[in-house]
C-alpha positions in Angstrom: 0.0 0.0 0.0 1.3 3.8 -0.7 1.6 5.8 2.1 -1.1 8.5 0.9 -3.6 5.8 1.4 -2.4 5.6 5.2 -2.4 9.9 5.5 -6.2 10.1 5.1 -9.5 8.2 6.3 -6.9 5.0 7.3 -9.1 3.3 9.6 -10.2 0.9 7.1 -6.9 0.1 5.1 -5.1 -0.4 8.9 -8.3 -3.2 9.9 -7.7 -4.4 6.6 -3.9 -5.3 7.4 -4.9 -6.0 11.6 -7.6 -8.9 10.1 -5.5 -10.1 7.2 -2.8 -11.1 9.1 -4.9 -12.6 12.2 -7.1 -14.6 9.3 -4.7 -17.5 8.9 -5.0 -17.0 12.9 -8.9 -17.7 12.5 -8.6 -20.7 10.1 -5.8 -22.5 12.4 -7.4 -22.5 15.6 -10.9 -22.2 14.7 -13.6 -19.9 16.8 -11.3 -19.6 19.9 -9.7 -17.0 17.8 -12.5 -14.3 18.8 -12.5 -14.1 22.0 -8.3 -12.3 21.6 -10.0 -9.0 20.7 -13.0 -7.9 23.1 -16.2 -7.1 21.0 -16.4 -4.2 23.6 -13.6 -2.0 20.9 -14.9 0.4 18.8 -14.7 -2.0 15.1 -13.4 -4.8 16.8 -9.5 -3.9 16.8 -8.1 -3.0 19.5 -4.2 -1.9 20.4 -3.7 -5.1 21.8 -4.6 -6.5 18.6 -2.0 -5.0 17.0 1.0 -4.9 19.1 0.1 -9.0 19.3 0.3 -9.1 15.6 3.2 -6.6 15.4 5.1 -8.5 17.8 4.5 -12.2 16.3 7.4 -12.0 13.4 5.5 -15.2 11.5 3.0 -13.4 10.8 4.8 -10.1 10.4 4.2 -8.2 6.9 6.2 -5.1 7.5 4.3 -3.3 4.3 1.6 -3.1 6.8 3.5 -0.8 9.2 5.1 2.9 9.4 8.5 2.5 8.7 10.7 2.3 12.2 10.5 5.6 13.6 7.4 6.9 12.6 3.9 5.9 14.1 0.4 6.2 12.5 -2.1 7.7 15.2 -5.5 7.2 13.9 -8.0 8.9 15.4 -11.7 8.3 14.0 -11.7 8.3 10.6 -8.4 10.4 10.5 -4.7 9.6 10.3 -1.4 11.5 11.1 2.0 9.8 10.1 3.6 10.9 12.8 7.5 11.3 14.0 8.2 9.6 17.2 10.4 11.4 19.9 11.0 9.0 22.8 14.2 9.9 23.9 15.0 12.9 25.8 17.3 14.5 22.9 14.5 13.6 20.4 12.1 15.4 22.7 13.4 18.5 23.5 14.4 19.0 19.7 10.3 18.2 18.5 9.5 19.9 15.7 11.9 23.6 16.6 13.3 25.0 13.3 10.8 23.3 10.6 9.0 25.8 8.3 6.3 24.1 7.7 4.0 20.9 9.4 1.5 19.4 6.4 -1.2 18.6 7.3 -1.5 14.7 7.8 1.8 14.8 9.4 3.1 15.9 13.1 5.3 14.2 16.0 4.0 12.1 18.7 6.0 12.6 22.1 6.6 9.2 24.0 7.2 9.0 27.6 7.8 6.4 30.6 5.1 7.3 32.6 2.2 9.1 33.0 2.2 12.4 34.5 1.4 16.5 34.0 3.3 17.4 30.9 4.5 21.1 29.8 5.7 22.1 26.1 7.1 25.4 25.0 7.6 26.7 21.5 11.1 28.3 21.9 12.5 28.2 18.1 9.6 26.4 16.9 8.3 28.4 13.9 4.5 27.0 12.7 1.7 27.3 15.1 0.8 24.0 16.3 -2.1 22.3 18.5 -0.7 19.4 21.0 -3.0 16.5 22.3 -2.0 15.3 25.3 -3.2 11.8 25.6 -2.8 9.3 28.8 -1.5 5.7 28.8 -4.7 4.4 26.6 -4.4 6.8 24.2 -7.6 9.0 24.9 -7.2 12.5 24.0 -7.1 14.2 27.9 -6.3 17.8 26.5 -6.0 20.1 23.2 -4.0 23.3 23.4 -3.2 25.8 20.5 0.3 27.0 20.8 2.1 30.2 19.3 5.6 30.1 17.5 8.4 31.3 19.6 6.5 31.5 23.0 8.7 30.4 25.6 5.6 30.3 28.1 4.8 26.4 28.6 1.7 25.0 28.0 1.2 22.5 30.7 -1.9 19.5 30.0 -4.6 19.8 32.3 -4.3 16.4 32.8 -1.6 13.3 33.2 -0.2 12.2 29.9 2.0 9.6 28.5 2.0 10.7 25.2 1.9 14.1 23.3 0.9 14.5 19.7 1.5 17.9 17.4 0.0 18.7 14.6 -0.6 21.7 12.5 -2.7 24.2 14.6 -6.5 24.2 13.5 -6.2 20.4 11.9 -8.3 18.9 15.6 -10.9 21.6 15.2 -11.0 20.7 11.4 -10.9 17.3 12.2 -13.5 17.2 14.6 -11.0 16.0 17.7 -11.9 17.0 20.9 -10.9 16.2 24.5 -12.2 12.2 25.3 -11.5 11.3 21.5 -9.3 7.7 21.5 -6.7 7.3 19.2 -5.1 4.0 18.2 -1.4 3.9 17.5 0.5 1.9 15.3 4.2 2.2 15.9 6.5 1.6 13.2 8.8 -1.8 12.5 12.2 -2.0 13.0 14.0 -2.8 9.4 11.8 -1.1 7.2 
């Protein structure tokens, strides 16, 4: 598949490659198979679904994946290929210096643990919006944040993950606080 297919409406395509590789699954063991991902999810897939196909290299078809160091966060019928920052160097660089964030595209902040979060814009140049999301991936805050403002803008909430886009593209989007994203982190590799 072409990456523009994962940059816009990728719920579907993404099921697509979650159920196509747990098929063979289905046929092999036979009904058992059903009760791995709780009907309870919204579409049947759940994150659990796909870290347990991610992490079962039989079954493994890398096509179906961000390349390693990029993550798609999908949220409703919406997808952003996103950067991810998970180390502390990584993190304090985030998007500073760029010229530009189109839209589709941003960087999702990765942390150890969950806890109040701050971001600045010091030498960051586009106006951005930041979702702070907690350890299930449900959106606990949206903040619009000015270029160059050194002022922090601290969630309202504790969050293990952080995700900036272009600022207006929630509101255009129709993401608001409680929204829940699934993330699909990308394979080493590729």
């Amino acid at each position: 598949m072409v990456l523009s297919e994962f940059c816009h409406k990728a719920v579907r395509p993404t099921r697509v490659a979650v159920f196509g590789l747990l098929g063979p699954c289905v046929l092999a063991t036979g009904c058992a198979v059903a009760d791995a991902v709780p009907a309870s999810a919204p579409g049947g897939t759940t994150d659990a679904a796909i870290v347990a196909v991610a992490t079962s290299p039989s079954s493994l078809d890398a096509a179906n994946f961000p390349r390693a160091g990029f993550a798609w966060v999908i949220l409703g019928s919406d997808t952003v290929v996103a950067e991810v920052a998970s180390t502390g160097d990584e993190r304090a660089a985030g998007l500073m210096y760029r010229d530009e964030v189109p839209d589709g595209t941003g960087m999702l902040f990765v942390f150890q643990d969950s806890q109040p979060r701050a971001f600045w814009m010091a030498n960051t140049y586009v106006a951005l919006d930041i979702a702070y999301m907690n350890p299930s991936y449900r959106v606990v805050d949206i903040i619009a944040m000015e270029p160059l403002i050194t002022e922090s803008y601290p969630s309202s909430a504790p969050a293990m993950f952080a995700l900036e886009v272009r600022q207006g593209w929630f509101a255009e989007q129709g993401i608001t606080v409680g929204a829940q994203a699934h993330v699909v982190f990308g394979v080493q590799g590729r």
